[in-house]
C-alpha positions in Angstrom: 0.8 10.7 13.6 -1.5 12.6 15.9 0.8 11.7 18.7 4.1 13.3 17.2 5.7 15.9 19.0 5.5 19.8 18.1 8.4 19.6 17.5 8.1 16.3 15.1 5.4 18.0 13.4 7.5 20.8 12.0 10.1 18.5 10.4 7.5 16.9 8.9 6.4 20.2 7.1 10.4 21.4 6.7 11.1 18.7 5.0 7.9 16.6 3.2 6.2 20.0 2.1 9.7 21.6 1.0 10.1 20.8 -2.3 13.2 22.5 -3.0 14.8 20.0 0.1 12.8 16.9 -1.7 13.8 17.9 -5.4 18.1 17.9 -3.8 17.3 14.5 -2.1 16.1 13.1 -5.5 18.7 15.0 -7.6 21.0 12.5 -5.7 19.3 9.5 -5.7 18.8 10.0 -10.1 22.8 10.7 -10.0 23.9 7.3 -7.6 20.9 5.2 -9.7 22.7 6.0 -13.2 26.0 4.5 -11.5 23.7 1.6 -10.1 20.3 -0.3 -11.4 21.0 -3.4 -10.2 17.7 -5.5 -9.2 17.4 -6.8 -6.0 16.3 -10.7 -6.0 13.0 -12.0 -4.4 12.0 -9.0 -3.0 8.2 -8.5 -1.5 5.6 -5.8 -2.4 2.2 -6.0 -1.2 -0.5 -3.8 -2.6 -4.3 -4.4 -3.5 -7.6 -1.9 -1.9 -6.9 -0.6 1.5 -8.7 -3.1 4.1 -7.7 -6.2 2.2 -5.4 -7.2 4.7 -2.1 -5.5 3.3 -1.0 -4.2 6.9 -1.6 -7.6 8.4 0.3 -9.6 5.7 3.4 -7.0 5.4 3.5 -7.0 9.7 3.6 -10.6 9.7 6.4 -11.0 7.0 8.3 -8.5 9.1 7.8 -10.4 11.9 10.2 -12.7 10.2 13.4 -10.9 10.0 14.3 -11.6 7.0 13.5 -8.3 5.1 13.8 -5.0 5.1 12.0 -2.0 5.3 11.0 1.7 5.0 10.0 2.0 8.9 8.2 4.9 10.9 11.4 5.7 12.5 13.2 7.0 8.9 10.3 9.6 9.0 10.2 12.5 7.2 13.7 12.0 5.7 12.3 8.7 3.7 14.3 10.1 0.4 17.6 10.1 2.1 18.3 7.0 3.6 21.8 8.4 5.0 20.1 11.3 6.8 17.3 9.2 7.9 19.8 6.4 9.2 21.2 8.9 11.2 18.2 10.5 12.4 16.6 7.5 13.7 19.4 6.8 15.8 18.9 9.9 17.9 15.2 10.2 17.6 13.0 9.8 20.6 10.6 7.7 18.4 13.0 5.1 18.1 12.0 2.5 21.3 9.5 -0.3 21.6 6.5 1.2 22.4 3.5 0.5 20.1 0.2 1.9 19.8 -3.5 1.4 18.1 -3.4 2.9 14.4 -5.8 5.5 13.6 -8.0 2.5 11.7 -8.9 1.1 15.2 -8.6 -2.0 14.0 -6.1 -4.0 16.9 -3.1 -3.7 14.3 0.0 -2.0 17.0 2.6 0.2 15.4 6.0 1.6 16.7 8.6 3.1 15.0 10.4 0.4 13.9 7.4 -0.8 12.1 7.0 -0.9 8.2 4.6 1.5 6.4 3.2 2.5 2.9 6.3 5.4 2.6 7.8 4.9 -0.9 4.6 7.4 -2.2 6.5 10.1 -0.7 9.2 9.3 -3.6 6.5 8.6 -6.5 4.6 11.9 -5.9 7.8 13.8 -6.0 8.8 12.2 -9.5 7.8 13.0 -13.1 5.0 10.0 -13.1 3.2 12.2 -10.4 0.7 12.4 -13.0 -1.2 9.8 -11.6 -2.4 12.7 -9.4 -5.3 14.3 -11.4 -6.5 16.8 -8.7 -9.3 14.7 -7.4 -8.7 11.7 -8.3 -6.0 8.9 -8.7 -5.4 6.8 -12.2 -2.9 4.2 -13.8 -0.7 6.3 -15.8 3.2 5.4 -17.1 6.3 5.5 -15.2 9.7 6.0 -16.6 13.1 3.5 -16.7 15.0 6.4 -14.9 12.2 6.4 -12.0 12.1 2.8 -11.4 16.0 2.7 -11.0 15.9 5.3 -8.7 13.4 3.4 -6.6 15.7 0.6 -6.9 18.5 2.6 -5.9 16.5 3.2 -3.0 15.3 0.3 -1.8 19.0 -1.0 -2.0 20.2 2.0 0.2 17.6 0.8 2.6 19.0 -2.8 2.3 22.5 -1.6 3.1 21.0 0.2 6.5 19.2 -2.6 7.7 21.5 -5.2 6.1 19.1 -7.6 4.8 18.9 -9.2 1.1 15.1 -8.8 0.5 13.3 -6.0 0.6 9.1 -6.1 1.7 7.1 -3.1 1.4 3.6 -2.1 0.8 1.8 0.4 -1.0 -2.2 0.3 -1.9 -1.4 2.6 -4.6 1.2 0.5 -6.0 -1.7 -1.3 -8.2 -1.7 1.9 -10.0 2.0 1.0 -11.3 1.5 -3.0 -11.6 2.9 -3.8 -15.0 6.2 -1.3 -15.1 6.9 -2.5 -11.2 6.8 -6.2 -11.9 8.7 -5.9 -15.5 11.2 -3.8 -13.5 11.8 -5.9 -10.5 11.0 -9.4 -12.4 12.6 -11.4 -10.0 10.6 -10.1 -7.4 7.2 -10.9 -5.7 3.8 -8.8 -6.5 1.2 -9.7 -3.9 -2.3 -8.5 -4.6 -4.3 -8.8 -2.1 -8.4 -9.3 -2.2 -11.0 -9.8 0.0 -14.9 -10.6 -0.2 -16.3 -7.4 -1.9 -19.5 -6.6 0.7 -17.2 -6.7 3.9 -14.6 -4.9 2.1 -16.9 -2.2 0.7 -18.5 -2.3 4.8 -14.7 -1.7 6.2 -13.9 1.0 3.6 -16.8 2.5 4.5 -16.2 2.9 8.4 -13.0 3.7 8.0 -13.7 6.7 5.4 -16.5 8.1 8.3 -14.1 7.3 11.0 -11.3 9.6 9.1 -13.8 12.1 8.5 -14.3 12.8 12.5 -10.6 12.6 13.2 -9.4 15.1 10.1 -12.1 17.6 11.7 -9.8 17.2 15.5 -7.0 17.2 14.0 -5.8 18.7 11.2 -2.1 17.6 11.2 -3.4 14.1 10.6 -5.2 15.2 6.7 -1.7 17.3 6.5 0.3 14.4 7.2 -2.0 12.1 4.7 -1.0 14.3 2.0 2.1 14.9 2.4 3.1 11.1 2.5 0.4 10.4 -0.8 -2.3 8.7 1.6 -5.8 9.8 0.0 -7.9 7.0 0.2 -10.3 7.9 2.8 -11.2 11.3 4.8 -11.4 14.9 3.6 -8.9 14.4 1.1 -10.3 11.1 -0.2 -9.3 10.9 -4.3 -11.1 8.0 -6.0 -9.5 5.4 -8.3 -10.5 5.9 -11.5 -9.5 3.7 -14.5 -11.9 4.2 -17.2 -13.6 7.8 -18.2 -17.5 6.5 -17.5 -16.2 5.2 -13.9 -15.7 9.3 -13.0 -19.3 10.0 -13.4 -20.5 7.2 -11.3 -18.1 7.9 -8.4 -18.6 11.6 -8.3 -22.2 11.6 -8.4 -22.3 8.8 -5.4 -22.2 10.1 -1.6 -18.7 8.3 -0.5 -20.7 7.6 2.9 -22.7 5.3 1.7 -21.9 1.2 1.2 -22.7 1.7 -2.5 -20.1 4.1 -3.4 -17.5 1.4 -1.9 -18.4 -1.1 -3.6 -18.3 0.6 -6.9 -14.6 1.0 -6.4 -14.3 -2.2 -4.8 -15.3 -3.4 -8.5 -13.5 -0.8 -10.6 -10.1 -1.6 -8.7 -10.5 -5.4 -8.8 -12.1 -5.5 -12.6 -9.3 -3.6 -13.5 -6.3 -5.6 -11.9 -8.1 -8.9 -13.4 -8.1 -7.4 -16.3 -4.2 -6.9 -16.3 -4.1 -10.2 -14.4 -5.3 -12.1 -17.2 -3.6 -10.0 -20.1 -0.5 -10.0 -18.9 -0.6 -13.6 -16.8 2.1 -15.2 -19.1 4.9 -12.7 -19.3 4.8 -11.3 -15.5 4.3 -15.0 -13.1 5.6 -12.9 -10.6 2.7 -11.6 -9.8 -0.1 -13.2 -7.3 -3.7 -12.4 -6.4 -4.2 -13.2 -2.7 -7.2 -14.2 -1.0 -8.0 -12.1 2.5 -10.6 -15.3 3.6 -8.6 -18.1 2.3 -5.3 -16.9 4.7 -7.9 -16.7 7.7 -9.4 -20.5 7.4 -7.1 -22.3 5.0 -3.9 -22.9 6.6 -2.5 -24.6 3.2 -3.5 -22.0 1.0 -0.9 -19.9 3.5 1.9 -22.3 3.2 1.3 -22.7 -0.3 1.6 -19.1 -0.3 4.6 -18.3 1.3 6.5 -21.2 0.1 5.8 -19.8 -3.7 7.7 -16.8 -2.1 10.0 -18.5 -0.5 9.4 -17.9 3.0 9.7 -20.4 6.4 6.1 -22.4 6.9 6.7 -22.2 10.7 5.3 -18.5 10.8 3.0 -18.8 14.0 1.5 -15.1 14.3 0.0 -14.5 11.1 -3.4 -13.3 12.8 -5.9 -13.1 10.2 -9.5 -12.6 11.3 -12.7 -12.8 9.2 -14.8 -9.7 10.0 -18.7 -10.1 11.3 -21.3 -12.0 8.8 -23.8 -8.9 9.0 -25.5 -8.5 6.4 -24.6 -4.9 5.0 -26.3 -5.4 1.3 -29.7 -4.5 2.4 -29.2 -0.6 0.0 -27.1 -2.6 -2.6 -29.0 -3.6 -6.1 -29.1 -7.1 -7.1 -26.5 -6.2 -10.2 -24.4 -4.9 -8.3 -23.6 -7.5 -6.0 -23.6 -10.3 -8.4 -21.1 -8.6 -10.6 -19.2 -7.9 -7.4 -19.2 -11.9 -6.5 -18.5 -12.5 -10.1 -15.1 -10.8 -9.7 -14.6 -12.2 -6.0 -15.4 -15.6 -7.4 -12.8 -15.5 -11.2 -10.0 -13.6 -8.9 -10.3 -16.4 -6.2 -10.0 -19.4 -8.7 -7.4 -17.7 -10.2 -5.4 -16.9 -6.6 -4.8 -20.8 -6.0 -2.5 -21.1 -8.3 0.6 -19.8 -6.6 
């Protein structure tokens, strides 16, 4: 984003901070979704904390062919798949080159690659009230949304012509339960890692944000406009419970403890549903971050409970250092944080 063009950079504002323009593109997608529900089969969302992996995972799934996408190069006219069809044929972002994301973190991106882009359409809808001014929180979403986000993903399917569909979407947690009732033939991959790396990576990617927002402000713009407030000057906690508020909001976010608070909010919270809701929604699956770096049959069994070809040979998973970065953490915390670790990885190898 902070390499677009001038010229890129004003379409993004004409058209993702223009909500007359966004309200006509979903006008149309409500009108063709009451005409057209139909679920797709087997398709693939990813979703857990940002950091867990998510990128990784949905890049090498990608990597397969098999599914498509919402991609870079349909930017910023992600609600109208014609127009955005269209524009990407003509757009000087569409070619091969890659680049470092922001996260400096090795992962390359070009336009063709996939990317968390389906908040543009939630934020724009009705069940935007998961948007609490500072702060994000599970809240309902209607029948008539999630059929127009089906409508959409199977517009997207048309213009790629594929039969599964993979996206991913850290805030997609948030909307769990209605997603995988909705799409029940689909797959629901939640994706963990151990909670004092984690917290460490959220950490220095929240400071690293900080800097860049402060250089350059059309990168915080750009955040917002696409639903993108984990980290930086526009960071909004998680917040499932009305005690967790108090706790976040008194914490300084650049410090390891406020991480790994939310690090065991988020994950006590998605057990939670995990458990509650284990025997009516199978379709979803809690997926261990260290376990797909040193276990290579926890991956197959993985992929082949989503049926997907064993033979993938670039899913490049990488444990980060062993430093130790609980010296300022309490005792309590960190054994309720490897109590969760511990019941969500016992739970995970049952694909």
């Amino acid at each position: 984003m902070s390499n677009y063009s001038f010229i890129s950079k004003i379409l993004h504002r004409q058209i993702l901070n223009n909500k007359e323009i966004l309200n006509l593109f979903l006008e149309k997608i409500n009108k063709k979704a009451c005409l057209n529900d139909k679920d797709q089969n087997q398709n693939i969302f990813i979703t857990g904390l940002a950091r867990a992996g998510t990128t990784a995972l949905l890049q090498s799934l990608d990597s397969t062919n098999i599914f498509g996408s919402l991609r870079y190069k349909y930017m910023p006219f992600i609600l109208s798949p014609k127009l955005a069809s269209t524009f990407s044929k003509f757009s000087n972002r569409n070619s091969s080159k890659k680049i470092e994301r922001i996260h400096k973190d090795g992962i390359l991106i070009g336009s063709n690659s996939p990317e968390c882009l389906d908040e543009v359409y939630w934020i724009n809808t009705a069940s935007n009230k998961f948007i609490v001014s500072s702060e994000l929180k599970p809240s309902k979403i209607s029948k008539d949304e999630l059929k127009g986000f089906s409508y959409l993903i199977n517009k997207y399917l048309e213009i790629e012509n594929k039969s599964r569909f993979l996206i991913k979407n850290n805030n997609s947690h948030l909307r769990i339960i209605e997603l995988s009732r909705f799409f029940h033939d689909s797959f629901f991959l939640v994706m963990f890692r151990e909670p004092i790396s984690h917290a460490n990576s959220l950490l220095k990617l929240h400071k690293n944000l900080l800097e860049i927002h402060k250089k350059d402000k059309f990168v915080l713009e750009y955040m917002n406009l696409i639903g993108h407030w984990e980290f930086g000057e526009n960071k909004k906690p998680f917040i499932y419970k009305e005690y967790q508020r108090d706790i976040l909001f008194n914490l300084n976010a650049e410090t390891i403890e406020y991480w790994l608070y939310q690090w065991i909010f988020t994950y006590e919270w998605i057990l939670d549903i995990f458990k509650k809701n284990r025997i009516h929604l199978k379709n979803i699956k809690l997926v261990c971050y260290e376990e797909l770096c040193k276990d290579s049959n926890y991956k197959k069994d993985l992929f082949k409970s989503i049926n997907i070809p064993e033979n993938i040979d670039n899913f490049k998973f990488e444990i980060g250092k062993s430093d130790d970065f609980s010296q300022n953490l309490s005792k309590i915390l960190i054994d309720k944080s490897k109590y969760i670790y511990k019941n969500l990885k016992d739970i995970s190898v049952n694909f």
